[in-house]
N, C-alpha and C positions, 0 to 999 in steps of 0.2 A: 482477582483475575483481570488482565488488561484487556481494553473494552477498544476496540478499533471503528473509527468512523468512515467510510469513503462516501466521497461527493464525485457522482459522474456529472458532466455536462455536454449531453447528446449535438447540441445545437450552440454550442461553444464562438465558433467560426461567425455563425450565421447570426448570433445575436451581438458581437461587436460591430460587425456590417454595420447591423440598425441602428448600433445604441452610436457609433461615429457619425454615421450619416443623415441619422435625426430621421428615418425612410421608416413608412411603415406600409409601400409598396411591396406589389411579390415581388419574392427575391427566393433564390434557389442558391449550392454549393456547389459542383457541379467535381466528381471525383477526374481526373485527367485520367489514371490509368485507366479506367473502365469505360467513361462517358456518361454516366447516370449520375442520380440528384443522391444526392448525402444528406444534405439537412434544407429542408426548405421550410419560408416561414408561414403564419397562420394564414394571410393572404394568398399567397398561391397555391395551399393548400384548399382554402375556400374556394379557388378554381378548379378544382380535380388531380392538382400534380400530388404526388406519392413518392415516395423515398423508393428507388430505385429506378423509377421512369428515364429514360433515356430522352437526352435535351430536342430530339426532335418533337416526341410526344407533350411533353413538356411545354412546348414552343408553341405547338396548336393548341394546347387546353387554353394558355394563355399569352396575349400577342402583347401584352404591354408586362415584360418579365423582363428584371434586372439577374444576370447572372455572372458569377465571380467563381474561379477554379478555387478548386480547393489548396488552399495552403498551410499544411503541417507548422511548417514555424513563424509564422503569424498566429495562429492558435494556438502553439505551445507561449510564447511573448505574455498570449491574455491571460493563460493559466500562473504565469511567476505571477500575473500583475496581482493576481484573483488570490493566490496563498500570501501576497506581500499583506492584500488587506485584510485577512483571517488569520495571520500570525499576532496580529495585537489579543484576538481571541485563543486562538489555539497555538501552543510555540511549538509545539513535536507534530510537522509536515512532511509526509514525504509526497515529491511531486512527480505523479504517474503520466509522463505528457503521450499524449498533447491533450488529455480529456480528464481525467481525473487527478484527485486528493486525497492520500488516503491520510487519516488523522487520529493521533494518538490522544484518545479520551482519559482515563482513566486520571493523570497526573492532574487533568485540569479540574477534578471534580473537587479536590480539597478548596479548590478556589472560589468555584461559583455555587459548593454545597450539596445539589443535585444536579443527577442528568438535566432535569427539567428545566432548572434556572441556567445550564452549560447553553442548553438548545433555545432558549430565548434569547439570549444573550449572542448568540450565532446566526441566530436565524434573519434579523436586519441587518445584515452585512452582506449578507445574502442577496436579498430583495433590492438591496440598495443598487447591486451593481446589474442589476438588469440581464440575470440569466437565468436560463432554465435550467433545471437540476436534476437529479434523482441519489435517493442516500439509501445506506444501510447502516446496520450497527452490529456488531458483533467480535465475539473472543479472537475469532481464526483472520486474520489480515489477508489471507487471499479469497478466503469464501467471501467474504463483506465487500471484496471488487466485483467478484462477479454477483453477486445476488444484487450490488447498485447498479448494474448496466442491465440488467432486464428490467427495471422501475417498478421494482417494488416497495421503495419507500416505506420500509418497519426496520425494527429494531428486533434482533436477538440474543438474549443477556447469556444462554450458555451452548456448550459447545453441541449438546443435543437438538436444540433448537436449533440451531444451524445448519446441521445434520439432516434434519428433517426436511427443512426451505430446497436444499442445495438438490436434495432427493426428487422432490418434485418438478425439477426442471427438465429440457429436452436436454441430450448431451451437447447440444450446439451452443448452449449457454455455459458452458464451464469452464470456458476460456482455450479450448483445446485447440491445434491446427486445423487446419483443415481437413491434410490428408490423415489425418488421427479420426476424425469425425467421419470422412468416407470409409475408413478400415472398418469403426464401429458398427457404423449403418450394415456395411454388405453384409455385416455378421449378425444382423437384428436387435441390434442393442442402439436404442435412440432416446431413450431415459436413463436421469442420473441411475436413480432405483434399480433396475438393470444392470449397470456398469457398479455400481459399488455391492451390488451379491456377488459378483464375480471375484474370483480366487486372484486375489493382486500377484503371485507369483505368476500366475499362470500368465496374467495380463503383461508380467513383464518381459516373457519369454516369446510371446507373441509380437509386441510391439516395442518391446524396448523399454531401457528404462527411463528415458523422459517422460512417458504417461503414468509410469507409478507414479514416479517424482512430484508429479501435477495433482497427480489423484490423492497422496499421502496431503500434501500444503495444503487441501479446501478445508482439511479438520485438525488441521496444526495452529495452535495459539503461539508456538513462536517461528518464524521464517526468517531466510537472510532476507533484509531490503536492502534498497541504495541510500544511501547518508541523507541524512535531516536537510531541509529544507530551509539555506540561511538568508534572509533579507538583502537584496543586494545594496552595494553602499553608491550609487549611481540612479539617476534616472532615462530609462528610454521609452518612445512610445512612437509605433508606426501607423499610419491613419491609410487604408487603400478607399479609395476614394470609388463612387460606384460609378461618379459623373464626374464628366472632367470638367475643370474650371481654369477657363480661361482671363479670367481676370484678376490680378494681384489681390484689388481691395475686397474681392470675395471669399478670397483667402481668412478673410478675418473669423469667420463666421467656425468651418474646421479648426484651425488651428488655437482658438479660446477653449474650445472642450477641450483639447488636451494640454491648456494649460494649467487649466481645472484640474484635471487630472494632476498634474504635476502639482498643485497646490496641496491636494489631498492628499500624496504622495510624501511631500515635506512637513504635513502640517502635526504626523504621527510619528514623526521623529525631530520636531523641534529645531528644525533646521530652514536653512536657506543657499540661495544659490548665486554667484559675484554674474555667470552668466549663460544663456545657455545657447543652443544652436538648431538652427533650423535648416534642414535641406529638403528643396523640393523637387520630386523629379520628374522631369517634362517628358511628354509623349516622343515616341518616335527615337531616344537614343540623343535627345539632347542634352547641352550641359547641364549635369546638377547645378541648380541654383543654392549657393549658400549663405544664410545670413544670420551671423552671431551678434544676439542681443546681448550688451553689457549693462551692469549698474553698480552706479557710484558705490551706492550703497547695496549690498545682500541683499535679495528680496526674494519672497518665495507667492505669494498673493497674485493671482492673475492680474488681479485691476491693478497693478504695479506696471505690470509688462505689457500690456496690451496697448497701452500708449506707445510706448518704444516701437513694438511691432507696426502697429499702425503709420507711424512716421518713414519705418523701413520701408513698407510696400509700397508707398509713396512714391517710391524712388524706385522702386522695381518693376524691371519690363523684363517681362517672358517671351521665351522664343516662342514654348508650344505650349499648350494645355498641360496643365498639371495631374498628373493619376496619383499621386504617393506623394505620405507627406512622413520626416523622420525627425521625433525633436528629443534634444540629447540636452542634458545637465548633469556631468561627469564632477563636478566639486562641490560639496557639500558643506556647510559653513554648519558650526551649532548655532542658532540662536541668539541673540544677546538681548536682555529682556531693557527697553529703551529709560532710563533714568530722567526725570521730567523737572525742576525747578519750583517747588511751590511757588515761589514768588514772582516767576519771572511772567507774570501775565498772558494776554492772549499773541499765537505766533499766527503766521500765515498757515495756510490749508498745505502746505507742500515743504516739505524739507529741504538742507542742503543738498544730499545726495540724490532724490529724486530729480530737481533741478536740474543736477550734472547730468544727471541719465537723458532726459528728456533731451538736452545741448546737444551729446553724442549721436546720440541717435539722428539729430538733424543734421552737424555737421561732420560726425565721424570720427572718432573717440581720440584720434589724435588732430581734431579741431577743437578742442577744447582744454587745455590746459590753465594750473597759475604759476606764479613765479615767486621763485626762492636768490637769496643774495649768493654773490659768488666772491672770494679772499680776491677782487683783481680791483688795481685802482684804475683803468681806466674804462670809462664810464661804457662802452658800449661792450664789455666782456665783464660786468661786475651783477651781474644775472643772471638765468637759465632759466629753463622751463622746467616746472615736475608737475606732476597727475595732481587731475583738480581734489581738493580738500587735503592733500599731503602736509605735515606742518614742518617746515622750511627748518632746520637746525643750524642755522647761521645767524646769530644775534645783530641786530642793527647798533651800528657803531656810535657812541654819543662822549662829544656832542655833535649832532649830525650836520654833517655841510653842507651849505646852500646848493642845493640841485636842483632841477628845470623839471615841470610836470610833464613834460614831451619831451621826450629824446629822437632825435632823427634817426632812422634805419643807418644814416652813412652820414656825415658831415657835408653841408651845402656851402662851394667853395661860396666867398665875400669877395664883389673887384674893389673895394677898399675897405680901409680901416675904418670900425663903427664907430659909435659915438660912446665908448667906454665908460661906466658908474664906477664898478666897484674890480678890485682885481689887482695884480695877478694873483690866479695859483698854480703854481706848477705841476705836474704829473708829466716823472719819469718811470717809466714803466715798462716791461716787456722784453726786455735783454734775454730772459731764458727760454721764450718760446717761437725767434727769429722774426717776432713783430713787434720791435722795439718803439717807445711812442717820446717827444719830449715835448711837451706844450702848454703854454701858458692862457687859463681860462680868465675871462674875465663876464661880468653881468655887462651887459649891453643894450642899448635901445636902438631898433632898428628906425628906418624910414617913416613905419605904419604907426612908430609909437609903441610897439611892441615889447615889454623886457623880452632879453634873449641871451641865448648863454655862449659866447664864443669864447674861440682859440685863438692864437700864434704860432705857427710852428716857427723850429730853427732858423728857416730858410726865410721869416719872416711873413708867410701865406697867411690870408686868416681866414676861419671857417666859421659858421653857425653850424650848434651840434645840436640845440633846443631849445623848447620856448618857456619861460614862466606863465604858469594864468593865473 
Protein backbone atom coordinates (compact mmCIF):
# COMPACT_ATOMS: atom_id res chain seq x y z
CA UNK A 1 0.00 0.00 0.00
CA UNK A 2 1.27 3.59 -0.91
CA UNK A 3 2.11 5.35 2.17
CA UNK A 4 1.69 9.38 1.72
CA UNK A 5 3.56 12.05 3.71
CA UNK A 6 2.35 15.71 4.07
CA UNK A 7 4.43 18.57 5.67
CA UNK A 8 2.25 21.57 6.53
CA UNK A 9 4.07 24.69 7.58
CA UNK A 10 1.69 26.98 9.72
CA UNK A 11 4.35 29.83 10.05
CA UNK A 12 5.90 29.51 6.56
CA UNK A 13 5.81 33.38 5.75
CA UNK A 14 6.67 34.50 9.11
CA UNK A 15 9.80 32.22 9.53
CA UNK A 16 11.49 33.37 6.10
CA UNK A 17 10.90 37.08 7.59
CA UNK A 18 13.36 35.90 10.51
CA UNK A 19 15.36 33.47 8.89
CA UNK A 20 16.24 36.77 5.84
CA UNK A 21 16.22 39.32 8.31
CA UNK A 22 18.51 37.56 10.95
CA UNK A 23 15.34 39.35 13.66
CA UNK A 24 14.22 37.64 16.31
CA UNK A 25 12.04 40.61 17.32
CA UNK A 26 8.02 40.51 17.48
CA UNK A 27 6.96 40.32 14.33
CA UNK A 28 3.37 39.52 13.19
CA UNK A 29 1.59 38.57 9.43
CA UNK A 30 -1.02 40.58 9.19
CA UNK A 31 -4.02 39.00 6.55
CA UNK A 32 -5.06 42.25 4.29
CA UNK A 33 -8.33 40.85 3.49
CA UNK A 34 -9.61 40.58 7.13
CA UNK A 35 -6.99 42.69 9.21
CA UNK A 36 -5.91 40.32 11.90
CA UNK A 37 -2.61 38.39 12.73
CA UNK A 38 -1.99 35.08 10.64
CA UNK A 39 1.10 33.89 12.02
CA UNK A 40 2.90 35.73 14.55
CA UNK A 41 6.28 34.78 16.12
CA UNK A 42 7.48 33.32 19.72
CA UNK A 43 8.24 37.11 20.68
CA UNK A 44 5.04 38.66 20.24
CA UNK A 45 3.49 35.96 21.21
CA UNK A 46 5.42 36.21 24.61
CA UNK A 47 3.59 39.58 24.59
CA UNK A 48 0.03 38.50 24.47
CA UNK A 49 -0.72 38.77 20.60
CA UNK A 50 -2.71 35.61 19.39
CA UNK A 51 -3.55 34.57 15.97
CA UNK A 52 -6.60 36.35 14.94
CA UNK A 53 -6.04 39.55 17.05
CA UNK A 54 -6.81 42.54 14.96
CA UNK A 55 -3.35 44.86 14.52
CA UNK A 56 -4.91 47.48 16.77
CA UNK A 57 -4.94 45.18 19.70
CA UNK A 58 -1.90 43.75 18.66
CA UNK A 59 -0.29 47.26 18.59
CA UNK A 60 -1.26 47.95 22.30
CA UNK A 61 -0.03 44.51 23.67
CA UNK A 62 3.11 45.37 21.86
CA UNK A 63 4.59 48.90 20.92
CA UNK A 64 8.01 47.88 19.49
CA UNK A 65 6.16 45.28 16.64
CA UNK A 66 7.41 44.73 13.17
CA UNK A 67 4.63 43.98 10.97
CA UNK A 68 4.56 42.70 7.18
CA UNK A 69 0.98 41.91 5.11
CA UNK A 70 0.66 38.90 4.20
CA UNK A 71 1.94 37.61 0.83
CA UNK A 72 0.62 34.45 -0.84
CA UNK A 73 3.36 34.39 -3.37
CA UNK A 74 6.31 35.13 -1.56
CA UNK A 75 5.31 32.11 0.63
CA UNK A 76 4.45 29.88 -2.11
CA UNK A 77 8.59 31.10 -3.71
CA UNK A 78 9.77 29.56 -0.01
CA UNK A 79 7.66 26.39 -0.53
CA UNK A 80 9.46 25.59 -4.37
CA UNK A 81 12.65 26.58 -2.50
CA UNK A 82 11.78 24.08 0.59
CA UNK A 83 10.59 20.83 -1.90
CA UNK A 84 13.93 21.96 -4.23
CA UNK A 85 15.73 20.93 -1.04
CA UNK A 86 13.80 17.78 0.00
CA UNK A 87 13.62 16.47 -3.54
CA UNK A 88 17.40 15.30 -3.12
CA UNK A 89 15.44 13.23 -0.32
CA UNK A 90 12.21 12.48 -1.63
CA UNK A 91 11.73 12.76 -5.79
CA UNK A 92 7.74 12.10 -5.83
CA UNK A 93 6.44 15.96 -4.47
CA UNK A 94 3.52 17.26 -4.99
CA UNK A 95 3.35 21.05 -4.05
CA UNK A 96 0.09 22.18 -2.22
CA UNK A 97 0.93 26.06 -2.15
CA UNK A 98 1.35 28.22 -0.58
CA UNK A 99 1.77 25.85 2.94
CA UNK A 100 2.24 22.37 2.35
CA UNK A 101 4.10 18.99 0.75
CA UNK A 102 2.48 16.32 0.30
CA UNK A 103 5.07 13.36 -0.42
CA UNK A 104 5.07 10.10 -1.99
CA UNK A 105 6.86 7.63 0.59
CA UNK A 106 6.44 4.26 -0.30
CA UNK A 107 8.98 4.35 -3.55
CA UNK A 108 11.58 5.73 -1.28
CA UNK A 109 11.58 3.00 1.30
CA UNK A 110 13.55 0.56 -0.99
CA UNK A 111 16.22 3.09 -0.70
CA UNK A 112 16.83 4.12 2.67
CA UNK A 113 15.27 0.33 3.99
CA UNK A 114 12.80 1.71 6.61
CA UNK A 115 10.50 4.27 7.47
CA UNK A 116 12.79 5.12 10.30
CA UNK A 117 16.00 5.52 8.37
CA UNK A 118 13.55 7.57 5.28
CA UNK A 119 12.62 9.93 8.41
CA UNK A 120 16.19 10.46 9.60
CA UNK A 121 17.42 10.98 6.67
CA UNK A 122 14.47 13.85 6.12
CA UNK A 123 14.37 15.13 9.15
CA UNK A 124 17.96 17.46 8.99
CA UNK A 125 16.86 19.03 5.87
CA UNK A 126 14.17 19.99 7.78
CA UNK A 127 15.65 21.67 10.74
CA UNK A 128 18.18 22.90 8.61
CA UNK A 129 16.14 25.26 6.95
CA UNK A 130 14.69 26.92 9.88
CA UNK A 131 10.90 26.29 9.84
CA UNK A 132 8.25 25.06 11.64
CA UNK A 133 6.27 22.25 10.59
CA UNK A 134 3.66 19.68 11.35
CA UNK A 135 3.37 16.12 9.46
CA UNK A 136 1.17 13.21 9.01
CA UNK A 137 1.63 9.82 7.51
CA UNK A 138 -0.79 7.88 5.83
CA UNK A 139 -2.45 5.43 2.76
CA UNK A 140 -5.41 8.15 1.87
CA UNK A 141 -3.53 11.56 0.24
CA UNK A 142 -6.15 13.83 1.37
CA UNK A 143 -6.89 12.63 4.92
CA UNK A 144 -2.80 12.92 5.56
CA UNK A 145 -3.41 17.05 4.51
CA UNK A 146 -5.89 17.44 6.61
CA UNK A 147 -4.94 15.33 9.73
CA UNK A 148 -1.16 17.60 9.12
CA UNK A 149 -2.95 21.06 9.52
CA UNK A 150 -4.50 20.41 12.91
CA UNK A 151 -0.69 19.25 14.33
CA UNK A 152 -0.84 16.20 15.07
CA UNK A 153 2.31 15.00 14.03
CA UNK A 154 1.81 10.67 14.00
CA UNK A 155 1.73 8.35 11.47
CA UNK A 156 -1.11 6.12 10.27
CA UNK A 157 0.09 2.88 8.29
CA UNK A 158 -3.71 1.77 7.37
CA UNK A 159 -6.76 3.03 6.04
CA UNK A 160 -8.68 2.14 9.43
CA UNK A 161 -6.48 4.08 11.37
CA UNK A 162 -7.08 6.78 9.43
CA UNK A 163 -10.45 6.49 9.66
CA UNK A 164 -10.41 6.58 13.14
CA UNK A 165 -7.81 10.02 13.49
CA UNK A 166 -10.20 11.70 10.73
CA UNK A 167 -13.45 10.58 13.12
CA UNK A 168 -12.30 12.37 15.79
CA UNK A 169 -12.02 15.61 14.50
CA UNK A 170 -14.46 18.82 14.52
CA UNK A 171 -16.05 19.02 11.01
CA UNK A 172 -14.23 22.41 10.63
CA UNK A 173 -10.94 20.49 10.12
CA UNK A 174 -11.70 18.41 7.16
CA UNK A 175 -11.02 20.77 4.77
CA UNK A 176 -14.64 21.59 3.98
CA UNK A 177 -15.91 25.32 2.85
CA UNK A 178 -17.21 27.17 4.82
CA UNK A 179 -20.65 27.59 3.75
CA UNK A 180 -20.49 23.62 3.83
CA UNK A 181 -19.50 23.84 7.47
CA UNK A 182 -22.33 26.38 8.43
CA UNK A 183 -25.10 24.05 6.56
CA UNK A 184 -23.56 21.17 8.77
CA UNK A 185 -23.59 23.09 11.97
CA UNK A 186 -27.31 24.59 11.63
CA UNK A 187 -28.04 20.81 11.14
CA UNK A 188 -26.08 19.60 14.37
CA UNK A 189 -23.58 17.86 12.88
CA UNK A 190 -20.07 19.49 14.11
CA UNK A 191 -18.00 16.05 14.39
CA UNK A 192 -16.24 14.01 11.75
CA UNK A 193 -18.21 10.81 13.59
CA UNK A 194 -21.52 12.50 13.05
CA UNK A 195 -21.02 13.42 9.30
CA UNK A 196 -19.47 9.99 8.33
CA UNK A 197 -22.93 7.87 10.11
CA UNK A 198 -24.83 9.86 7.95
CA UNK A 199 -26.22 8.20 4.67
CA UNK A 200 -23.81 9.84 1.99
CA UNK A 201 -26.77 9.65 -0.68
CA UNK A 202 -28.77 11.50 1.57
CA UNK A 203 -25.84 14.03 2.09
CA UNK A 204 -25.66 14.32 -1.51
CA UNK A 205 -29.06 15.28 -2.20
CA UNK A 206 -28.83 17.72 0.44
CA UNK A 207 -25.90 19.51 -0.28
CA UNK A 208 -24.58 18.50 -3.39
CA UNK A 209 -22.12 16.47 -4.74
CA UNK A 210 -19.09 18.34 -4.01
CA UNK A 211 -19.20 17.24 -0.24
CA UNK A 212 -19.70 13.44 -1.04
CA UNK A 213 -16.84 14.13 -3.35
CA UNK A 214 -14.79 15.42 -0.28
CA UNK A 215 -16.20 13.01 2.10
CA UNK A 216 -15.50 9.76 -0.27
CA UNK A 217 -11.26 11.30 -1.05
CA UNK A 218 -10.54 11.48 3.24
CA UNK A 219 -10.67 7.38 2.79
CA UNK A 220 -9.49 6.92 -0.78
CA UNK A 221 -5.74 5.68 -1.10
CA UNK A 222 -5.86 6.82 -4.63
CA UNK A 223 -7.09 10.52 -5.90
CA UNK A 224 -6.52 12.78 -8.86
CA UNK A 225 -3.40 15.21 -7.89
CA UNK A 226 -1.63 17.92 -9.79
CA UNK A 227 1.73 16.80 -11.62
CA UNK A 228 4.92 15.98 -9.55
CA UNK A 229 6.95 18.47 -8.52
CA UNK A 230 10.10 19.05 -10.95
CA UNK A 231 13.28 21.02 -9.77
CA UNK A 232 13.44 24.21 -11.53
CA UNK A 233 16.57 24.63 -13.89
CA UNK A 234 17.05 28.45 -12.70
CA UNK A 235 17.62 30.19 -9.61
CA UNK A 236 15.37 33.03 -7.98
CA UNK A 237 15.07 34.42 -4.55
CA UNK A 238 13.15 37.51 -3.07
CA UNK A 239 14.47 39.05 0.24
CA UNK A 240 11.27 41.64 1.78
CA UNK A 241 13.30 43.52 3.97
CA UNK A 242 11.39 44.45 7.54
CA UNK A 243 13.77 47.60 7.63
CA UNK A 244 14.73 49.70 5.19
CA UNK A 245 18.33 50.33 4.26
CA UNK A 246 19.49 53.11 3.14
CA UNK A 247 23.00 52.54 2.58
CA UNK A 248 24.43 50.62 -0.55
CA UNK A 249 27.36 49.02 1.72
CA UNK A 250 24.70 47.71 3.98
CA UNK A 251 23.36 45.98 1.41
CA UNK A 252 26.11 43.47 1.81
CA UNK A 253 25.00 42.00 4.91
CA UNK A 254 21.13 40.79 3.14
CA UNK A 255 22.21 40.06 -0.03
CA UNK A 256 25.28 37.33 1.19
CA UNK A 257 22.40 35.02 2.84
CA UNK A 258 21.03 34.86 -0.40
CA UNK A 259 23.95 34.08 -1.93
CA UNK A 260 24.42 31.40 0.28
CA UNK A 261 21.45 30.50 -0.66
CA UNK A 262 22.26 30.39 -4.22
CA UNK A 263 25.42 28.46 -3.42
CA UNK A 264 23.35 25.66 -1.81
CA UNK A 265 21.11 25.85 -4.55
CA UNK A 266 24.10 24.97 -7.17
CA UNK A 267 26.04 23.11 -5.00
CA UNK A 268 23.26 19.95 -5.20
CA UNK A 269 23.38 19.91 -8.72
CA UNK A 270 26.84 20.42 -9.48
CA UNK A 271 26.68 23.27 -11.29
CA UNK A 272 27.65 27.11 -11.59
CA UNK A 273 26.63 30.32 -12.76
CA UNK A 274 28.82 32.88 -15.84
CA UNK A 275 26.42 35.60 -14.00
CA UNK A 276 23.77 36.63 -11.99
CA UNK A 277 21.61 39.84 -11.29
CA UNK A 278 20.58 41.82 -8.78
CA UNK A 279 17.63 44.31 -8.52
CA UNK A 280 16.86 46.54 -5.69
CA UNK A 281 13.79 48.13 -5.19
CA UNK A 282 13.61 51.53 -3.68
CA UNK A 283 10.88 53.01 -1.63
CA UNK A 284 8.31 55.34 -2.95
CA UNK A 285 8.12 54.18 -6.75
CA UNK A 286 11.77 54.65 -7.56
CA UNK A 287 13.92 53.28 -10.14
CA UNK A 288 14.64 49.72 -9.77
CA UNK A 289 18.26 49.75 -9.25
CA UNK A 290 19.91 46.91 -11.50
CA UNK A 291 23.15 45.35 -11.11
CA UNK A 292 24.57 42.17 -12.99
CA UNK A 293 27.44 40.60 -11.52
CA UNK A 294 29.68 38.78 -14.14
CA UNK A 295 32.64 36.11 -14.05
CA UNK A 296 35.39 35.43 -16.13
CA UNK A 297 35.17 32.29 -14.86
CA UNK A 298 31.49 30.16 -13.59
CA UNK A 299 31.30 30.43 -10.15
CA UNK A 300 28.83 29.23 -7.99
CA UNK A 301 30.54 29.82 -4.11
CA UNK A 302 29.48 33.05 -2.30
CA UNK A 303 33.01 34.08 -1.23
CA UNK A 304 33.53 34.20 -5.15
CA UNK A 305 30.85 36.87 -5.62
CA UNK A 306 30.89 38.82 -2.74
CA UNK A 307 33.89 40.61 -3.79
CA UNK A 308 32.45 41.67 -7.26
CA UNK A 309 29.34 42.69 -5.28
CA UNK A 310 31.14 44.54 -2.90
CA UNK A 311 33.09 46.52 -5.64
CA UNK A 312 29.46 47.14 -7.25
CA UNK A 313 27.93 49.03 -4.37
CA UNK A 314 30.96 50.99 -4.31
CA UNK A 315 29.70 52.69 -7.11
CA UNK A 316 26.23 52.76 -6.21
CA UNK A 317 23.99 55.53 -5.05
CA UNK A 318 20.49 55.07 -4.15
CA UNK A 319 17.88 57.40 -4.60
CA UNK A 320 15.64 55.96 -1.67
CA UNK A 321 15.87 53.25 0.86
CA UNK A 322 15.73 49.95 -0.33
CA UNK A 323 12.38 47.48 0.90
CA UNK A 324 13.00 44.46 -1.67
CA UNK A 325 15.67 42.78 -2.73
CA UNK A 326 15.46 40.10 -6.18
CA UNK A 327 18.45 37.92 -7.25
CA UNK A 328 18.27 35.91 -10.34
CA UNK A 329 20.78 33.39 -11.93
CA UNK A 330 18.83 32.04 -15.12
CA UNK A 331 22.17 30.05 -16.69
CA UNK A 332 23.33 27.20 -15.28
CA UNK A 333 26.77 25.78 -16.23
CA UNK A 334 27.65 21.87 -15.25
CA UNK A 335 30.62 21.98 -13.27
CA UNK A 336 33.92 21.22 -14.57
CA UNK A 337 35.85 19.46 -12.07
CA UNK A 338 39.50 21.85 -12.26
CA UNK A 339 42.69 19.68 -13.68
CA UNK A 340 45.84 20.76 -11.44
CA UNK A 341 49.74 20.08 -12.82
CA UNK A 342 51.66 17.85 -10.37
CA UNK A 343 54.56 19.48 -11.22
CA UNK A 344 53.80 22.85 -11.98
CA UNK A 345 54.47 24.00 -8.22
CA UNK A 346 53.15 26.55 -6.08
CA UNK A 347 50.60 29.35 -8.06
CA UNK A 348 49.10 32.52 -6.53
CA UNK A 349 46.01 32.56 -4.18
CA UNK A 350 43.66 33.71 -7.14
CA UNK A 351 43.26 32.63 -10.63
CA UNK A 352 43.09 33.82 -14.10
CA UNK A 353 39.37 34.30 -14.23
CA UNK A 354 38.75 35.51 -10.87
CA UNK A 355 41.22 38.32 -11.67
CA UNK A 356 39.12 39.17 -14.71
CA UNK A 357 36.13 39.23 -12.53
CA UNK A 358 37.36 41.28 -9.97
CA UNK A 359 38.91 43.96 -13.25
CA UNK A 360 35.13 44.10 -14.46
CA UNK A 361 33.63 44.67 -11.67
CA UNK A 362 35.89 47.76 -11.00
CA UNK A 363 36.01 48.96 -14.44
CA UNK A 364 32.93 47.44 -16.17
CA UNK A 365 33.07 44.26 -18.23
CA UNK A 366 33.79 46.01 -21.26
CA UNK A 367 36.85 47.81 -19.48
CA UNK A 368 38.65 45.05 -19.69
CA UNK A 369 39.45 43.14 -22.51
CA UNK A 370 42.78 41.27 -24.46
CA UNK A 371 43.93 41.31 -27.92
CA UNK A 372 43.74 38.98 -30.79
CA UNK A 373 45.95 39.66 -34.35
CA UNK A 374 43.83 40.76 -37.35
CA UNK A 375 44.86 39.37 -41.63
CA UNK A 376 45.45 43.65 -42.03
CA UNK A 377 49.15 44.95 -42.89
CA UNK A 378 48.76 48.04 -41.71
CA UNK A 379 49.74 48.36 -38.29
CA UNK A 380 47.14 50.23 -36.49
CA UNK A 381 43.97 47.74 -38.04
CA UNK A 382 46.28 44.56 -37.52
CA UNK A 383 44.45 44.03 -33.96
CA UNK A 384 41.21 43.96 -32.17
CA UNK A 385 39.87 43.35 -29.04
CA UNK A 386 38.20 40.00 -27.64
CA UNK A 387 36.82 38.95 -24.05
CA UNK A 388 39.69 38.59 -21.63
CA UNK A 389 41.03 34.83 -21.47
CA UNK A 390 39.56 34.17 -25.23
CA UNK A 391 42.42 32.24 -27.20
CA UNK A 392 43.10 34.49 -30.22
CA UNK A 393 42.91 31.94 -33.60
CA UNK A 394 45.28 33.96 -35.70
CA UNK A 395 48.77 32.36 -35.69
CA UNK A 396 51.61 34.96 -35.28
CA UNK A 397 53.48 35.42 -38.62
CA UNK A 398 57.26 34.19 -38.63
CA UNK A 399 59.60 35.31 -39.20
CA UNK A 400 58.25 38.22 -37.20
CA UNK A 401 59.13 41.87 -38.37
CA UNK A 402 60.55 44.32 -36.45
CA UNK A 403 57.71 46.28 -34.63
CA UNK A 404 57.74 49.07 -31.88
CA UNK A 405 56.51 48.09 -28.17
CA UNK A 406 54.01 51.25 -28.36
CA UNK A 407 52.07 51.97 -31.13
CA UNK A 408 50.37 55.55 -31.18
CA UNK A 409 46.42 55.80 -31.04
CA UNK A 410 47.12 57.99 -34.53
CA UNK A 411 50.41 58.83 -36.24
CA UNK A 412 52.23 62.05 -34.75
CA UNK A 413 52.94 64.35 -37.77
CA UNK A 414 57.31 65.04 -37.78
CA UNK A 415 58.26 68.94 -39.15
CA UNK A 416 61.35 67.01 -40.58
CA UNK A 417 62.93 64.15 -41.67
CA UNK A 418 64.54 62.08 -38.73
CA UNK A 419 67.54 60.64 -38.45
CA UNK A 420 66.93 57.21 -40.12
CA UNK A 421 68.88 53.59 -39.07
CA UNK A 422 67.38 51.15 -40.69
CA UNK A 423 64.53 51.10 -43.62
CA UNK A 424 62.51 51.31 -45.81
CA UNK A 425 59.52 48.98 -45.67
CA UNK A 426 56.64 49.55 -47.61
CA UNK A 427 53.12 48.79 -46.70
CA UNK A 428 50.49 49.19 -49.47
CA UNK A 429 47.33 48.45 -48.15
CA UNK A 430 43.65 49.12 -47.91
CA UNK A 431 42.37 49.49 -51.54
CA UNK A 432 39.24 47.28 -50.63
CA UNK A 433 37.92 49.01 -47.58
CA UNK A 434 38.25 53.08 -49.20
CA UNK A 435 41.21 53.61 -46.68
CA UNK A 436 43.90 53.03 -48.91
CA UNK A 437 47.56 53.41 -47.15
CA UNK A 438 51.08 53.71 -49.13
CA UNK A 439 54.08 54.29 -46.72
CA UNK A 440 57.49 53.69 -46.27
CA UNK A 441 58.60 52.71 -42.36
CA UNK A 442 61.68 53.08 -41.44
CA UNK A 443 63.63 52.53 -37.51
CA UNK A 444 64.51 56.12 -36.30
CA UNK A 445 66.10 57.92 -33.63
CA UNK A 446 64.39 60.83 -32.42
CA UNK A 447 65.91 64.09 -30.66
CA UNK A 448 65.56 62.42 -27.01
CA UNK A 449 67.68 59.45 -28.32
CA UNK A 450 64.76 57.69 -28.58
CA UNK A 451 64.49 54.43 -31.19
CA UNK A 452 61.30 55.09 -32.94
CA UNK A 453 59.30 53.75 -35.68
CA UNK A 454 58.44 56.27 -38.69
CA UNK A 455 56.82 56.64 -42.03
CA UNK A 456 56.92 58.50 -45.49
CA UNK A 457 53.85 58.98 -47.16
CA UNK A 458 53.63 59.59 -51.11
CA UNK A 459 53.18 63.12 -50.67
CA UNK A 460 56.60 62.80 -48.86
CA UNK A 461 55.08 63.83 -45.08
CA UNK A 462 56.68 61.92 -42.39
CA UNK A 463 55.00 60.60 -39.18
CA UNK A 464 56.12 58.79 -35.89
CA UNK A 465 53.62 55.94 -35.40
CA UNK A 466 55.75 54.35 -32.26
CA UNK A 467 58.39 53.79 -29.97
CA UNK A 468 60.93 50.94 -29.42
CA UNK A 469 61.81 50.15 -25.49
Amino acid sequence: MTLWLYLYFPSLLLDTLMRDNGTTAPLIVLSRATGSVLQANQAAIDSGIRIGNDLGTASALCHALDVVDYDEQLESARLQQLATQLYQINADIVSDAPNGLLMKVSPMLKLYGSLDAYWQALLPTIHHENVHFHFALSPCPEAVKQLARTGIDRGFLTVETTQQALSALPVCQLGLTEKQITQLERMGVRHAKQLFDLPIDSLGQRFGKTLTEHIRALTQTKIALPAMFSPPTFFHQSLELLHEIASSQTLCFPIQRMLKEMEKFLEVRESVVPEITLKLIQRDDHEVKIITLYAAKPESAASRWMPLLQLHLEKLTLDAPVIHIHLDANTLLPRQSPTQDLFAGKRGQISPGELISLLQAKAGKHGVYSMTLVDDHRPELAFKHQAPLQTSQQAIPLPLPTRPSLLHKTPRPLLAKPDTLTGPERICSGWWDQAPVQRDYFIARNKRGQLCWVFRTAAGEWFEHGLFC
